[in-house]
N, C-alpha and C positions, 0 to 999 in steps of 0.2 A: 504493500500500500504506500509506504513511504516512497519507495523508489516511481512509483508514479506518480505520484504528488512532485518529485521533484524534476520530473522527466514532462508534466505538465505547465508548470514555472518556465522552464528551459525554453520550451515549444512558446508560451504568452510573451516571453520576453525577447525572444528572436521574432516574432508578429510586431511588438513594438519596436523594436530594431530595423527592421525593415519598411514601417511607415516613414518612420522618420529619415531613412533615407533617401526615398522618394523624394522628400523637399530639400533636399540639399544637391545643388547641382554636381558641383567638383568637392571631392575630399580632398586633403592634402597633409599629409604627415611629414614631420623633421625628422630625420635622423642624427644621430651622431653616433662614430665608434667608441668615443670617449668622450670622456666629464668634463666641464671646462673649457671647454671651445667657443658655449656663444649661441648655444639652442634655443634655448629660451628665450633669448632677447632676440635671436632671429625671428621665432614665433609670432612674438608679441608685435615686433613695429613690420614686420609683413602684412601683419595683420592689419595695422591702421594703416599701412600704405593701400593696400586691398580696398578699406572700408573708403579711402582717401578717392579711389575712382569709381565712388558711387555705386557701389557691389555693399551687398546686404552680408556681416559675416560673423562667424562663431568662433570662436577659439578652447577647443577641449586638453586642459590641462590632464595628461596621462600620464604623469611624472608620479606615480603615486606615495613614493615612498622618499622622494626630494621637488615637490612642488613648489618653484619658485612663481611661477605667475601671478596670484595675487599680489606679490608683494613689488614686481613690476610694473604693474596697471593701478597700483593702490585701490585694492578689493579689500574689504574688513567687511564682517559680520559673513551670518550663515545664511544661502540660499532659502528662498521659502518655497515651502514644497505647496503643490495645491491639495494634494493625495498622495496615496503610499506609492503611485505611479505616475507620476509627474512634478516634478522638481523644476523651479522657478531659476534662468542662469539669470546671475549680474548682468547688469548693462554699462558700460563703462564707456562715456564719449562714443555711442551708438555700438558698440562692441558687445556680444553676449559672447559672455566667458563663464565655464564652470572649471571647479576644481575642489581637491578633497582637502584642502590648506584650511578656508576656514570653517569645517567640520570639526577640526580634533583640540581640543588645547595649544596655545601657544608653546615652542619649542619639544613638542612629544615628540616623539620617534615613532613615524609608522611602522612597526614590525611588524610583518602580514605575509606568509607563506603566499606563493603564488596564485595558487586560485582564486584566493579574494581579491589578491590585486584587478586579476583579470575579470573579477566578477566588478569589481565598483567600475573598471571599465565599462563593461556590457552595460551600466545600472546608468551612466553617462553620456552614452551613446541612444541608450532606447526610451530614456524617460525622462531625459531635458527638454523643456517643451523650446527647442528649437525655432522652429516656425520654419519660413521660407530661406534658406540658406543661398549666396551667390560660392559660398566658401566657408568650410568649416577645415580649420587649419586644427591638428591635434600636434600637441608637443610630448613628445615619446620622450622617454628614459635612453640613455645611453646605453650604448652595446647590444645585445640580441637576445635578451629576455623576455620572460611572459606575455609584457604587456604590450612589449614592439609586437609580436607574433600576434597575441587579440585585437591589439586596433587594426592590425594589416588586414588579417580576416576579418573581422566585422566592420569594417567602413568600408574595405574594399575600392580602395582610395586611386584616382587618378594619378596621382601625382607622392612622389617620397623624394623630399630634398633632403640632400647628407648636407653637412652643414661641417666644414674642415677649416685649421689655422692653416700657414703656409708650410710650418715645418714638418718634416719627411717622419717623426714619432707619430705626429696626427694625422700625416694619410695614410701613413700604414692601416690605420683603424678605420680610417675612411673606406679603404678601398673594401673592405670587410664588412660595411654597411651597403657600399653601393652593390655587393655579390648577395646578401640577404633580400636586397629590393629587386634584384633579380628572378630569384628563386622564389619569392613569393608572386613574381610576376604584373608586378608594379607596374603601367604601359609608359609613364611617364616618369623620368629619374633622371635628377640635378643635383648639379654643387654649387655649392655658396661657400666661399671662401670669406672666413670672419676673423678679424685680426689683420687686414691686410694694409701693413704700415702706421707706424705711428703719428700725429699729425702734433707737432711742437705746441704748446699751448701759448707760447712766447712770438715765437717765430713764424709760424704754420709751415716750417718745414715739414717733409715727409721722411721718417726715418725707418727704414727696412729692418723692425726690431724683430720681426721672426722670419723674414724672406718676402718675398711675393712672389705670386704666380704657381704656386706647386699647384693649386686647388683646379688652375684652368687645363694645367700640363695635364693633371691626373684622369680629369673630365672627357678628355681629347684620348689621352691613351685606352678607359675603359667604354669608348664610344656612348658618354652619357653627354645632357644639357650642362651649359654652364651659364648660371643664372645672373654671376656678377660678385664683386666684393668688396668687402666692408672694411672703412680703415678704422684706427684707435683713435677716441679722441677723447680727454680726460672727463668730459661735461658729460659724455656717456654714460659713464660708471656710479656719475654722483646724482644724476639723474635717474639711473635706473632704484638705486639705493633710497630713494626717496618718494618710488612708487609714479614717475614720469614718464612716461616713452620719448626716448627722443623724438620721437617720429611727429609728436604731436609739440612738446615745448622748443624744437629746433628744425622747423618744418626748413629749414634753407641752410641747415648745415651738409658738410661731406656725406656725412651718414646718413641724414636724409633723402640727400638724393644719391644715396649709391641704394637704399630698400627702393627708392618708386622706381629706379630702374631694375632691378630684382622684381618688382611686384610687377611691372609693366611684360619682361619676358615672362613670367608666370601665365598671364593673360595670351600673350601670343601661342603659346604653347598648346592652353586649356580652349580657348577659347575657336 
């Protein structure tokens, strides 16, 4: 009896799983082969660059167990649910974003064996009352676990940008992401090179603090897109930390416009 009670669940929640993806036109997942790169904040200001050319968009934080997104977009308080199957996302500067950040207590540690990762995925994906999607952008965890393998499967996504610095320790890992989007058969698969160049805060010189160009070399070599890349520039960092996008408090900076040209071949591509 249990086992069909919960083989019934399974069956209602892939039914809502799949309405809602009917209203989302293009999915789009980040990848990274490693931590530290720059995913997240790819995510996020793609995502207002996205929202930026009048496209309707969501952003599904899938980082379950290191969920920086809220604290990018400056999200506080808890989602409201309408019901036990439909969960309300933030709207942020026309932006719906969910994430499991402020569900748990400040500074807790999600310790959560797999499946429930994958399961508040699934619970993310089929019971956020989403609406009409131009783009629902999901920010995956590094490397090729669970919940990279659930959202690939369950969104079934257009599009998996790997998201790499210039130096040859991060395309290694890169290129181990972009054979994952492969094999799960992804039809559309880019790099975004982030990190690329430091821009002097004094000077606006351009200083090649970790290389540039691996991420387009690497793109060309594994016959994938290369979407474009993003330089350092210190307003980034203290802007993100304070819950800002650049994309929206420095819409005419470098970094600004190196995402609306990243969000504009996104568009050539999907569209």
């Amino acid at each position: 009896m249990q086992q069909m009670n919960q083989q019934k669940q399974m069956e209602e929640q892939n039914n809502r799983i799949e309405k809602n993806l009917k209203q989302i036109k293009n999915r789009i997942v980040v990848f990274s082969g490693k931590g530290g790169v720059g995913k997240s904040t790819v995510a996020v200001n793609l995502s207002y660059a996205l929202l930026d050319n009048k496209n309707k968009v969501g952003l599904l934080d899938a980082d379950i167990t290191g969920p920086n997104v809220p604290q990018m977009v400056g999200i506080k308080g808890k989602p409201e649910a309408m019901d036990k199957h439909q969960i309300l996302p933030h709207v942020k500067e026309g932006l719906r974003v969910i994430s499991i950040a402020p569900m748990v207590p400040k500074d807790q540690p999600v310790i959560w064996r797999g499946p429930l990762r994958s399961g508040t995925i699934n619970q993310f994906i089929g019971d956020v009352v989403w609406e009409e999607l131009d783009y629902l952008i999901s920010d995956l965890p590094p490397g090729t676990g669970d919940e990279v393998l659930t959202a690939s499967q369950k969104l079934k996504p257009k599009m998996a940008i790997v998201v790499t610095t210039p130096q040859e320790v991060s395309l290694l890992d890169c290129r181990r992401a972009v054979n994952m989007a492969k094999k799960l058969e992804i039809p559309n698969i880019a790099v975004v090179e982030n990190m690329a160049g430091l821009i002097c805060p004094h000077c606006g010189k351009e200083i090649d603090f970790f290389g540039t160009g691996g991420g387009k070399k690497m793109a060309e070599q594994m016959d994938v897109a290369y979407l474009g890349n993003i330089p350092m520039e210190k307003e980034n960092r203290e802007l993100s930390d304070a819950g800002k996008p650049v994309f929206l408090e420095r819409p005419d900076s470098m970094t600004s416009n190196s995402f609306k040209t990243i969000a504009e071949n996104v568009e050539k591509i999907l569209e």
